[in-house]
C-alpha positions in Angstrom: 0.0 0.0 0.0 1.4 3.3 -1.0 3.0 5.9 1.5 3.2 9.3 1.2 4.6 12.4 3.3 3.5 15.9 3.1 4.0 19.2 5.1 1.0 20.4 4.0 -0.8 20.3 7.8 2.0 22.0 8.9 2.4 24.6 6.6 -1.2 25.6 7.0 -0.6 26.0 11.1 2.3 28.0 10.0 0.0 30.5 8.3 -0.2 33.9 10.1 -3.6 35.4 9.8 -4.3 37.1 6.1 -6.8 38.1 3.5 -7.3 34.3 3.1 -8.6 33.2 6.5 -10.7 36.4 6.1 -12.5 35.1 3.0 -12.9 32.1 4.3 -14.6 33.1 7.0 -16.7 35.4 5.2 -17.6 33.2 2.4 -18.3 30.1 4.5 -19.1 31.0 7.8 -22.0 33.0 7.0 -23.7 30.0 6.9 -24.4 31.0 10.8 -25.6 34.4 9.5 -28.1 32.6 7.4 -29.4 30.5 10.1 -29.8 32.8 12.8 -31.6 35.1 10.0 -34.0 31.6 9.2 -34.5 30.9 13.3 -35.2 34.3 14.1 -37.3 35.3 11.3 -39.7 31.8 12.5 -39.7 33.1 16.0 -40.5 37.0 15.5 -42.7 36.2 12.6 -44.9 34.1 14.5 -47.4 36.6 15.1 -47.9 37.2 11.7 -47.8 33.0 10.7 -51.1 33.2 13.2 -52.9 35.9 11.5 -52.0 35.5 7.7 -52.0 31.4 7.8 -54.6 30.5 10.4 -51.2 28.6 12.8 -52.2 27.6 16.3 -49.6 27.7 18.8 -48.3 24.4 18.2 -48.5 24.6 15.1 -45.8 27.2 15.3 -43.8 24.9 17.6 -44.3 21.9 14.9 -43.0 23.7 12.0 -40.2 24.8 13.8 -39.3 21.1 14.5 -40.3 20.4 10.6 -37.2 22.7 10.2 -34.8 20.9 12.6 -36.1 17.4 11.2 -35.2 19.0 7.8 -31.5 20.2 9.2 -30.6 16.6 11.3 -31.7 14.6 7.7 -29.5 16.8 5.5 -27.0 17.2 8.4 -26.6 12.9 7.5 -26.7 13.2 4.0 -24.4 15.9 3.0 -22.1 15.0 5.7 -21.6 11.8 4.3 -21.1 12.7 0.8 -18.9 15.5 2.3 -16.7 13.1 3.5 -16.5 11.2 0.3 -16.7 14.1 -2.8 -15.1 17.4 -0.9 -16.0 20.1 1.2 -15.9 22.4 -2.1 -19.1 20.2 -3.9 -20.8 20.1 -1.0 -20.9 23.2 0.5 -22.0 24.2 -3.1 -25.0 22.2 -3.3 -26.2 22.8 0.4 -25.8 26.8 -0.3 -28.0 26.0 -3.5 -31.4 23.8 -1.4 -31.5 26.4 1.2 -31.5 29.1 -1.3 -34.5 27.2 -3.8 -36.0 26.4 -0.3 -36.1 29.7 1.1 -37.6 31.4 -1.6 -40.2 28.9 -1.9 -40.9 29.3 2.1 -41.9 32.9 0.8 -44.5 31.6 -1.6 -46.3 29.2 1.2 -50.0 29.3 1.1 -51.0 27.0 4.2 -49.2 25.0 7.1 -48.4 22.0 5.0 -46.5 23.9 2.4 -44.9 26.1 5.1 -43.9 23.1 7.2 -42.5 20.9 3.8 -40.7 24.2 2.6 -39.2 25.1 5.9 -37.8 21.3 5.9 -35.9 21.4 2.6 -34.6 24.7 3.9 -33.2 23.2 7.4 -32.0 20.4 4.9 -29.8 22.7 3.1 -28.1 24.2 6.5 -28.1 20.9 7.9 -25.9 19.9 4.8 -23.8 23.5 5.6 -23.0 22.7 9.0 -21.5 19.2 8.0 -19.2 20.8 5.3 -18.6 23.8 6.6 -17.2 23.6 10.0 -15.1 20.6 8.9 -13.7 23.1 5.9 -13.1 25.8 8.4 -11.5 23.5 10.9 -9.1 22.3 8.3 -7.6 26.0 6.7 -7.6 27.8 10.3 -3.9 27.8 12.3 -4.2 26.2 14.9 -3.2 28.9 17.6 -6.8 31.0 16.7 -9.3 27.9 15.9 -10.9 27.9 19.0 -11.4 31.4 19.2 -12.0 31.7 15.2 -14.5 29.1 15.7 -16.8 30.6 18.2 -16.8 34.0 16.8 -18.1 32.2 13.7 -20.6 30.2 14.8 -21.1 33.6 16.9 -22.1 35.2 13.7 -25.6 33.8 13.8 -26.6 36.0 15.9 -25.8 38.7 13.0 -28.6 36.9 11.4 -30.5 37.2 14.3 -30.5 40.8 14.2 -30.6 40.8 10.6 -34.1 39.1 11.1 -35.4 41.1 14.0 -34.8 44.1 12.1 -36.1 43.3 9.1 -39.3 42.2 10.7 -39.6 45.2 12.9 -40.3 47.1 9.4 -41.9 44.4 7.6 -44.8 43.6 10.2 -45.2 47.3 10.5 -48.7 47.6 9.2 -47.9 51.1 9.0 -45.4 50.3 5.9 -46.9 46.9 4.6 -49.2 44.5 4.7 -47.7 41.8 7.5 -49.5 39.5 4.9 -47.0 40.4 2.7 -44.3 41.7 5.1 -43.4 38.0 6.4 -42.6 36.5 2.6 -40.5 39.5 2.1 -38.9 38.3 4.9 -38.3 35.1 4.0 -36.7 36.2 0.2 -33.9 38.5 2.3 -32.7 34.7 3.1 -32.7 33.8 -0.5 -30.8 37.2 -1.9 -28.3 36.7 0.8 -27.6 32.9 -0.3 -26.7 34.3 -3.6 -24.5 36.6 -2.9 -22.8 33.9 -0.8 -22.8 31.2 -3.5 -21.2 33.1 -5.9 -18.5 34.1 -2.9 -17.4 31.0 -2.9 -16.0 30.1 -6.2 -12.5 31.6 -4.7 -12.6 29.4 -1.7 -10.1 26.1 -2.7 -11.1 22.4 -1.8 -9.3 21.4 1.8 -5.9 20.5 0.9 -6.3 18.6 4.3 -8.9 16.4 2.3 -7.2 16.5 -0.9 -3.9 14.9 1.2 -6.1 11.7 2.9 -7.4 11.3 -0.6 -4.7 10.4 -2.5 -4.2 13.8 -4.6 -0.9 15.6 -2.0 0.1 17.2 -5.0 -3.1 19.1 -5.5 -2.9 19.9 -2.0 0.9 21.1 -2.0 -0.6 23.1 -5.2 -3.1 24.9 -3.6 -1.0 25.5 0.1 2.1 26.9 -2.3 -1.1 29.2 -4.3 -1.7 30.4 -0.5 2.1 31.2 0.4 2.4 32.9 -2.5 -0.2 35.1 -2.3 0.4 36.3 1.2 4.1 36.6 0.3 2.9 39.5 -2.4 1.1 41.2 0.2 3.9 41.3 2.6 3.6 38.6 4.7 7.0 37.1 6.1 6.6 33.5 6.6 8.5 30.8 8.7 10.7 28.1 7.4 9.7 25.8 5.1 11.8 23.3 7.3 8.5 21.5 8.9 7.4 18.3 10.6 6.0 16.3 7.9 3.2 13.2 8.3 3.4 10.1 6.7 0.0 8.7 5.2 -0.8 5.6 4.1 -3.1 6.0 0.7 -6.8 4.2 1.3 -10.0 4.5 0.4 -13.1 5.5 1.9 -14.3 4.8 5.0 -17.4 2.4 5.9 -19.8 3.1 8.0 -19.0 0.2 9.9 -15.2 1.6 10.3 -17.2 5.4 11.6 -19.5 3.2 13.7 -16.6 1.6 15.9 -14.4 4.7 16.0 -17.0 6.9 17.6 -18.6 4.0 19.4 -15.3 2.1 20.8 -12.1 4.1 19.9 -13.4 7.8 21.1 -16.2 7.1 22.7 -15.7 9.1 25.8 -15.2 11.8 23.3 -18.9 10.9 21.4 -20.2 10.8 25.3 -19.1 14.5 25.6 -20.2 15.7 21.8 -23.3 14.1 22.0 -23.7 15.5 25.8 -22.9 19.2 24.8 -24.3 19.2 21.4 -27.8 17.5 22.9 -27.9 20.2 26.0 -27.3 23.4 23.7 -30.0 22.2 21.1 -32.8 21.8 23.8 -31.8 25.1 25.4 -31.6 27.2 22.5 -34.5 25.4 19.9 -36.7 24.8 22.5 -36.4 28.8 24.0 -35.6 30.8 20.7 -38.1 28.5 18.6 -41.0 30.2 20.9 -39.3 33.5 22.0 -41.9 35.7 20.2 -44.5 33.5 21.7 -43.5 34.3 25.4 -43.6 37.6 24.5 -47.2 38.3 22.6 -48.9 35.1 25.4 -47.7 36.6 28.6 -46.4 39.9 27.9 -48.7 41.4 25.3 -46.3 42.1 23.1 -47.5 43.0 19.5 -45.8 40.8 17.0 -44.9 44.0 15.0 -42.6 44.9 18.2 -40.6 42.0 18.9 -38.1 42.4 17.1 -37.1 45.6 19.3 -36.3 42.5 21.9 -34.6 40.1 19.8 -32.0 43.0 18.5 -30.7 42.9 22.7 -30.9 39.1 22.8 -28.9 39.0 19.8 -26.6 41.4 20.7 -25.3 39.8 23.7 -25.4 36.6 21.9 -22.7 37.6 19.5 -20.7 39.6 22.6 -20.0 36.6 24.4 -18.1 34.7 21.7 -16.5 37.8 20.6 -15.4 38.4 24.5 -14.9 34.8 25.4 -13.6 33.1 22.6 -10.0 33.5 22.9 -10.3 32.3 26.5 -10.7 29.0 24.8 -7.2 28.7 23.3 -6.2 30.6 26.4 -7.3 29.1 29.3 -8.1 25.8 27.4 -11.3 24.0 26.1 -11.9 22.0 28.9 -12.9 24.7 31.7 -13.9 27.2 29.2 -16.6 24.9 28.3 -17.2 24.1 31.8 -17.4 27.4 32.9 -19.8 28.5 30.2 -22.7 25.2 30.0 -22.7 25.3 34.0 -23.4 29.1 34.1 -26.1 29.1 31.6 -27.6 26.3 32.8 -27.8 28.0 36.5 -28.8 31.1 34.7 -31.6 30.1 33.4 -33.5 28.2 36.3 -33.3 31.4 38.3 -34.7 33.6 35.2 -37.2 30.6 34.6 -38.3 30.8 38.7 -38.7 34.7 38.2 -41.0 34.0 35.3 -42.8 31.2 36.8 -43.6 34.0 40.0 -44.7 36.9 37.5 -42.1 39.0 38.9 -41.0 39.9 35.3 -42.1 42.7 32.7 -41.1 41.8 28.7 -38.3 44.3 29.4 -36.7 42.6 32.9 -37.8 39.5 30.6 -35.7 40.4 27.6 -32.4 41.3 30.2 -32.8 38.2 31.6 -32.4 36.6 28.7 -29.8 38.4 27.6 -27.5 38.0 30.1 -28.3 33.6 30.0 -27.2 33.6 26.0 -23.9 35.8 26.7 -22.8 32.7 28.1 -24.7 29.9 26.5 -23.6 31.3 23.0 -20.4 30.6 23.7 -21.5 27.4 25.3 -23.7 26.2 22.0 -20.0 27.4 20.0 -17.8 25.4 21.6 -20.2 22.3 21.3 -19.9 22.6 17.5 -15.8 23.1 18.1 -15.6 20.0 20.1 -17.2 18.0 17.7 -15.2 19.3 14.4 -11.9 19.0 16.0 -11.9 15.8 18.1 -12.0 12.8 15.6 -9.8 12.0 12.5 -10.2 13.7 9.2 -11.5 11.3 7.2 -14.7 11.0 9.2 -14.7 14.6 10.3 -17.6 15.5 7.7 -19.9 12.9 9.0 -19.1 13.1 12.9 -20.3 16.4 12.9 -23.4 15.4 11.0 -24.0 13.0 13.4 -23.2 14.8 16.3 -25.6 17.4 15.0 -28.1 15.0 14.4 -28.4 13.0 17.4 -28.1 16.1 19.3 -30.8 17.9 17.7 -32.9 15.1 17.5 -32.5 14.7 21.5 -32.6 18.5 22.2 -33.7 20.1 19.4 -37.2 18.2 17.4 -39.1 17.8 20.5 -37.8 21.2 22.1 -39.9 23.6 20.3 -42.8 21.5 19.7 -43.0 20.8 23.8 -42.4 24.2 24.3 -45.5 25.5 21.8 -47.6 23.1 23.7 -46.2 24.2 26.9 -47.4 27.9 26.1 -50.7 27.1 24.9 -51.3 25.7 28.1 -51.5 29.5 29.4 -49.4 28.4 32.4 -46.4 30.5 34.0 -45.5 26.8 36.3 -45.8 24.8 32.9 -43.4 27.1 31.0 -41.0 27.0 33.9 -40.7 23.0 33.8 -39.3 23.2 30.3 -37.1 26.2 31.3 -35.7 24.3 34.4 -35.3 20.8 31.7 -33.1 22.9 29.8 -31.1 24.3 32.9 -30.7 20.4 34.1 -29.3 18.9 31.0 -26.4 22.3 30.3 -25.7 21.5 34.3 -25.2 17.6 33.4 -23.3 18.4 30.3 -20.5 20.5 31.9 -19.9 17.7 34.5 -19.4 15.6 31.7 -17.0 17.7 29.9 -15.4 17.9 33.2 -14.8 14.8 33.4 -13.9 13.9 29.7 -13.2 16.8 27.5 -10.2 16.9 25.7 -7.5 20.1 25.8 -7.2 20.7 22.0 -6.3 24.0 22.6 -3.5 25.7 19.8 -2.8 21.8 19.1 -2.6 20.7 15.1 -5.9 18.6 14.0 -3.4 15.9 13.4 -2.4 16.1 17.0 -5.7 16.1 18.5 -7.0 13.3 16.4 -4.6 11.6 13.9 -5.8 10.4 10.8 -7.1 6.9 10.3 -4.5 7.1 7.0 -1.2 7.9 9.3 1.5 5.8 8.7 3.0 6.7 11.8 
């Protein structure tokens, strides 16, 4: 069986920060941007879902779970075929379903058509996540993944903004019909998915891929492209004098091979992905799916003004990545992660008592709320970092895809659907048992990560995890 060595893991570490890691985050991690516009735009367009298509409450809650149902399938599919065909295919065709998907959400004339649309568009960032964060993973230097990593997965909470913003103006029946207002903002999603498809035509395939694949040339090619480039712009670089890795040329991997990795090789490592990813999906699906709901049910506020309570929500969502993030390549994984899942988790049962007592206005509310997801951003971030960066190469595609699967399908599916139903219900003691369920299971995740999570702080990918195809 053939061997081959290549620096090219090395020389990518090597990298100081340039134009390139800026387009790459741009061009693929505004995938997060997308889906924080999607999730937000479901929650603060309730209200208008209600009026213009008849929705009950858990009907709102069901299509947000057709959405996640959508995501976890796609999340499978495209992560598998990521794994096999490139990042570079993939997160072109997943970029094209949500766009066509999208669009068509616009155009839905009842709650079956809203609820099949809104699962081919969770399909298409289902697929994103999978290819994506496994791309981004593999081009980042190792000393900023971590905090590269959070602030992009941060990001979504642009779109979050993006979405309360837009539907601030377009449920303003003072500027448009909110019968029209809502598909308007729905095709904002579909413009911006455009304008990030054609983006990405400068992004290269994962030389990181290309290597476990048999094609090193291609991938020196494309790593030599990148030296170059920053060497034009001014950029000193190290030696070229690097530690190389010896690979041993295979083909793909069988599910059977993924299956006993996660399941026996790692598996306190898929304990503590499937722990942190499960907790974060629960607590943020289940509370953001029905924000708008809390806040037109118990606080009376119209649907054309909640989007003046997301932009806060969303604000300190983003902050806490942005403030935090380099703490985990810092102070390490391990007791960022601790320190962030316990917090939020304690955070929220004493909000979710102050709720269940009345002794909140939509305002104290909104603060509350605020102050929980400053932490838990940064919480649900370093779930997706875990994941991406703890298990070999050649499965890293589809171990996020699972990961993101099993954890939405625990935490996620059920989450806003219990929650709708939990609201309908009229009851402040009701709402407060999901709230306190969410606060249990971040609690029980940190212990786990305190127990098992691995320090893969400003450590190589090759280092945390080596490739199933090392020779060494």
């Amino acid at each position: 069986m053939q061997i081959v060595e290549t620096d090219v893991p090395a020389r990518l570490d090597r990298l100081p920060w340039a134009r390139f890691h800026t387009l790459v985050v741009i061009a693929l991690g505004v995938t997060w941007i997308l889906d924080g516009l999607e999730v937000t735009l479901a929650g603060s367009l309730a209200g208008a879902f209600k009026q213009s298509l008849h929705f009950s409450d858990a009907e709102v809650g069901m299509a947000g779970s057709f959405y996640l149902t959508g995501a976890v399938l796609g999340a499978i599919i495209f992560g598998w075929l990521t794994d096999r065909l490139g990042r570079k295919k993939l997160f072109f065709t997943t970029i094209a379903v949500y766009l066509v998907a999208t669009a068509a959400t616009a155009l839905s004339w009842s709650v079956a058509t809203f609820a099949l649309f809104r699962f081919f568009t969770g399909a298409g960032i289902g697929g994103e996540y999978a290819a994506i964060n496994s791309a981004i993973q593999e081009l980042t230097p190792a000393r900023v993944r971590g905090w590269t990593d959070l602030i992009i997965n941060g990001s979504f909470w642009m779109g979050a903004a993006m979405g309360a913003a837009s539907a601030i103006v377009l449920l303003n029946p003072a500027i448009i019909s909110p019968d029209i207002g809502w598909r308007l903002a729905f095709l904002t999603g579909a413009v911006l998915a455009l304008f990030i498809f054609l983006m990405r035509f400068w992004i290269p395939e994962s030389p990181r891929w290309l290597m476990t694949h048999g094609r090193v040339k291609d991938a020196e090619a494309i790593v030599a492209d990148i030296d170059e480039d920053l060497r034009r712009r001014g950029h000193v670089l190290p030696p070229a004098n690097l530690p190389r890795l010896r690979l041993r040329m295979r083909g793909h991997t069988s599910l059977l091979e993924v299956a006993r990795i996660l399941f026996r090789e790692h598996r306190q490592r898929t304990l503590v992905g499937l722990s942190l990813m499960a907790a974060q999906a629960f607590f943020y699906n289940a509370i953001f799916f029905t924000y708008a709901l809390i806040l037109t049910d118990f606080y009376g506020v119209p649907p054309d003004r909640v989007g003046w309570h997301i932009l806060p929500f969303a604000a300190g969502n983003f902050l806490g990545p942005v403030m935090l993030g380099r703490l985990f390549d810092t102070v390490g994984r391990k007791p960022m992660i601790v320190f962030t899942y316990a917090t939020s988790g304690v955070l929220l049962a004493a909000v979710g008592t102050l709720f269940a007592r009345d002794a909140l206005t939509a305002t104290s509310q909104t603060i509350g709320w605020t102050v929980i997801f400053f932490f838990a951003s940064s919480a649900a971030s370093s779930a997706y970092l875990t994941v991406s960066e703890t298990f070999p190469l050649e499965i890293r595609a589809l171990a996020i895809a699972i990961f993101y699967a099993i954890g939405t399908s625990i935490g996620g599916i059920m989450g806003p659907f219990f929650f709708g139903v939990l609201i309908q219900s009229g009851s402040r003691a009701s709402v407060f048992v999901g709230y306190l369920s969410g606060s249990v299971l971040m609690i029980l995740a940190a212990l786990i990560a305190s127990r098992w999570a691995v320090a893969a702080e400003r450590k190589p990918l090759e280092t945390v995890a080596p490739p199933l195809a090392s020779a060494d």
